[in-house]
C-alpha positions, 0 to 999 in steps of 0.5 A: 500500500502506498501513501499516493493510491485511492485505496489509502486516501479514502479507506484506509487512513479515513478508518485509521484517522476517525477510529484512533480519534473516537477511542479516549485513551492513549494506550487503546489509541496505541493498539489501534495505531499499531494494528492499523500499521499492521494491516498497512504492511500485511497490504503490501506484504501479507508473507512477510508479517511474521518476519516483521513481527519476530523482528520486533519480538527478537528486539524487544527481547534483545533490549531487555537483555542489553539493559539488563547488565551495567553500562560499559560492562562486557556482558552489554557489550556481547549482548549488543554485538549478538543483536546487530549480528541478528539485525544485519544478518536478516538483513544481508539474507533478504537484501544482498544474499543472492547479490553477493553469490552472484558476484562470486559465481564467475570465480566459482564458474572459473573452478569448475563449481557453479553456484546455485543462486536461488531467488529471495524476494526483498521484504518491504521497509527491511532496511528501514525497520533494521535500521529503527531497530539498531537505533533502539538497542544502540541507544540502548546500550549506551545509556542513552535511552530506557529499554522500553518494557512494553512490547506492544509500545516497542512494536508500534515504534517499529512498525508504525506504519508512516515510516514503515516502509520507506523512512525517515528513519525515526530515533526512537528517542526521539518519540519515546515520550509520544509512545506513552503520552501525546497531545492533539492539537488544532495547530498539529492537525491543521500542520499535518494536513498542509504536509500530507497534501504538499508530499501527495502534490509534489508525488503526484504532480511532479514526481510521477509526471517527470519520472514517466520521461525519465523512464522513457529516455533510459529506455533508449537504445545507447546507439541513438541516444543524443545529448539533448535526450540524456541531458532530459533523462537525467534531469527528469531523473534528479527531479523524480528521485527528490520529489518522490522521496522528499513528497513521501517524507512530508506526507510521513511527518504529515500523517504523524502529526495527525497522530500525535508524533513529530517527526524531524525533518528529512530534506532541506532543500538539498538541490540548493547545495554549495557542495557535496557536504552542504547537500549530505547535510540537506539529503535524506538527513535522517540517513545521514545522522544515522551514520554519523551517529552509530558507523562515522562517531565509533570509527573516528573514536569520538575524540577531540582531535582525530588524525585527518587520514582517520577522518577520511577512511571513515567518511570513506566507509560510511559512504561505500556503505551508504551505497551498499545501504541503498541497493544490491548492486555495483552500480549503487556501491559505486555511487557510494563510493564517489560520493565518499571521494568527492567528501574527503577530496572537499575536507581535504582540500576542495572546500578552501578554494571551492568557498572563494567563488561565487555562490551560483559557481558553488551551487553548479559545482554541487548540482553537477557533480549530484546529478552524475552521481544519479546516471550512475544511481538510475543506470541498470548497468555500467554500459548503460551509464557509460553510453550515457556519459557518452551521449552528454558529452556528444554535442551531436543532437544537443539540439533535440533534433536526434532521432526521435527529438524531444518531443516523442520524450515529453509532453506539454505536461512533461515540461510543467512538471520540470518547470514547478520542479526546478522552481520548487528546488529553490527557495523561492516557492517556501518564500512564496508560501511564507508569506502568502499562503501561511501564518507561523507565529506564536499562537501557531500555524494555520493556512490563509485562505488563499493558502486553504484555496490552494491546498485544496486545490493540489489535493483535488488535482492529485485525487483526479490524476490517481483516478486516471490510474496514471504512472504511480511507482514508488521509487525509495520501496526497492532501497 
């Protein structure tokens, strides 16, 4: 089940919504809330509950466990190290087994000893639920949280089904206090809304629209392919990517408001960078604290001076894991790792000149170097990324006048779509909105009617185009 489908616009969040409204209490309101989520996730993938479910109980089993010996001590330390075994064991099963026999059958093949590669479907929301889950026990261990003695609070942490299956990755103590008492306000209702329709409009209207011409140009044969229908495959390609993940984390902390959570923010305005660091601090930032707080801090050692080549192995790692993290493939590792180069190569030296030039010079060096990094995301293989590396930077056709042209690619909707994409990469619409569509002050937030008008006007746009049973992936579910 996906947040942008009819099926949970006006059944399943109607149901969640007035039934968790009508029960007074806040542990009855947290069963209902964790078998709404339930039901979410059986929806999408009914085989894989049990694993969702024993999951949950193997990590609240393991965060008793943990609590139970004193901080610091070796027995802690052992029970910690058992659980992360077991998380990214399940882990590595489902999402890089069959990726990882397949990498090492050429060397098998060569002896004479062919492996077998069986066929594991990917559980949904695996690396976000394992992630949520070593937050927990981590916390956990450090002393930095309680473990948390309710089984059914730890399970609708877990599984609540906002940021199930496709993030923003939620500390848990970041809502623990919310998991046992929350307050509903006007202000927090009215704020949900606003988000949930802002995440299903830049889903619907522009990430979807765009992502139907970027599907249309990577399809194209590499011996036709021109400048001019690569340049709009991948600008398409970087305007879908944020808008479907960056519209379904709005809708996420929207529809968490409207329960009583609040979730931290997960995007910044990343295409606004000044440089590879700048847009990782702007990016998918609940991935990013997430490494940083539990693979780059223990790698540098958490000291007040680390030596610089330190720094750099560990900003190395995280980003080759990162890469790894998003997707069973050498295409996603290598993305991983250029990201990782293009950091160490800013930290060591880049950053000093880079922050000499002028701003716009600095916003293009980041966007350039973020939207090569995307051929190599998007491409199914390196050929594929190679022939479009190649067409780039072919001036032949640069005109649209190759094959096909442009206009086969894209339609006027199309060029909307781009239009309001790259105008809403920009600050200039959040200020647009500040002003005339919004009030945020001390006595809270709410929409002027001009901004009401406009709401609902994206949402009943929204509702037509997913009537029209249009192109509709979610592009973050295969992380």
């Amino acid at each position: 089940m996906v947040f942008s489908s009819v099926f949970f616009l006006f059944l399943f969040l109607p149901v969640a919504l007035v039934g968790y409204r009508l029960i007074p209490t806040v542990r009855l309101r947290n069963l209902w809330l964790l078998l709404a989520s339930l039901w979410f996730y059986a929806w999408g993938e009914f085989r894989y509950l049990p694993l969702l479910l024993s999951s949950i109980g193997l990590n609240f089993g393991f965060g008793l466990l943990i609590a139970h010996f004193p901080k610091g001590s070796r027995p802690r330390f052992l029970s910690l190290a058992l659980a992360v075994t077991v998380n990214l064991g399940l882990l590595v099963y489902f999402k890089y087994w069959c990726f990882l026999l397949a990498s090492l059958n050429p060397l098998f093949t060569g002896l004479g000893h062919p492996l077998t590669i069986p066929s594991i479907p990917l559980p949904l929301g695996i690396s976000f639920f394992t992630f949520h889950a070593l937050s927990y026990l981590i916390d956990v261990a450090r002393g930095q949280v309680e473990a948390q003695r309710s089984p059914f609070r730890l399970a609708l942490y877990i599984s609540l089904f906002p940021q199930l299956v496709a993030g923003p990755i939620i500390r848990y103590g970041h809502i623990a206090h919310e998991l046992g008492q929350r307050r509903h306000t006007w202000e927090d209702s009215a704020y949900g809304v606003y988000r949930f329709i802002v995440g299903l409009a830049k889903k619907v209207l522009v990430a979807n629209v765009v992502g139907a011409v970027a599907d249309k140009c990577f399809a194209l044969p590499a011996g036709s392919l021109t400048g001019a229908q690569a340049a709009l495959g991948v600008l398409c390609y970087t305007l879908q990517i944020y808008y479907d993940f960056s519209g379904y984390s709005d809708m996420a902390i929207g529809l968490g408001r409207l329960f009583g959570f609040h979730f931290r923010e997960n995007f910044d305005l990343p295409y606004w960078s000044t440089s590879i660091t700048d847009f990782w601090k702007r990016w998918h930032i609940s991935l990013t604290s997430w490494f940083r707080d539990y693979l780059y801090v223990p790698l540098t050692g958490n000291q007040f001076w680390v030596p610089a080549w330190r720094v750099y192995l560990a900003m190395f790692v995280v980003f080759l894991l990162c890469g790894f993290w998003h997707g069973a493939s050498w295409t996603f590792v290598t993305w991983g790792v250029l990201h990782g180069i293009a950091l160490v190569a800013e930290r060591a030296a880049v950053l000093k000149w880079l922050g000499r030039l002028p701003t716009p010079v600095q916003r293009l060096y980041a966007l350039s170097l973020v939207m090569a990094g995307w051929v190599l995301f998007r491409a199914d293989s390196f050929s594929q990324a190679a022939a479009y590396f190649g067409a780039l930077f072919r001036f032949k056709g640069w005109l649209g006048l190759g094959q096909g042209g442009l206009g086969a690619l894209i339609s006027a909707e199309g060029w909307l779509a781009v239009a309001v994409g790259v105008l809403a990469a920009t600050p200039l619409l959040r200020r647009i909105a500040a002003r005339a569509l919004i009030r945020q002050g001390e006595d809270g937030w709410s929409a002027r009617p001009a901004g009401a008008a406009v709401l609902m006007s994206l949402l009943l746009l929204s509702a037509m185009k997913l009537a029209s049973g249009s192109f509709n992936p979610f592009i973050y579910y295969r992380f």
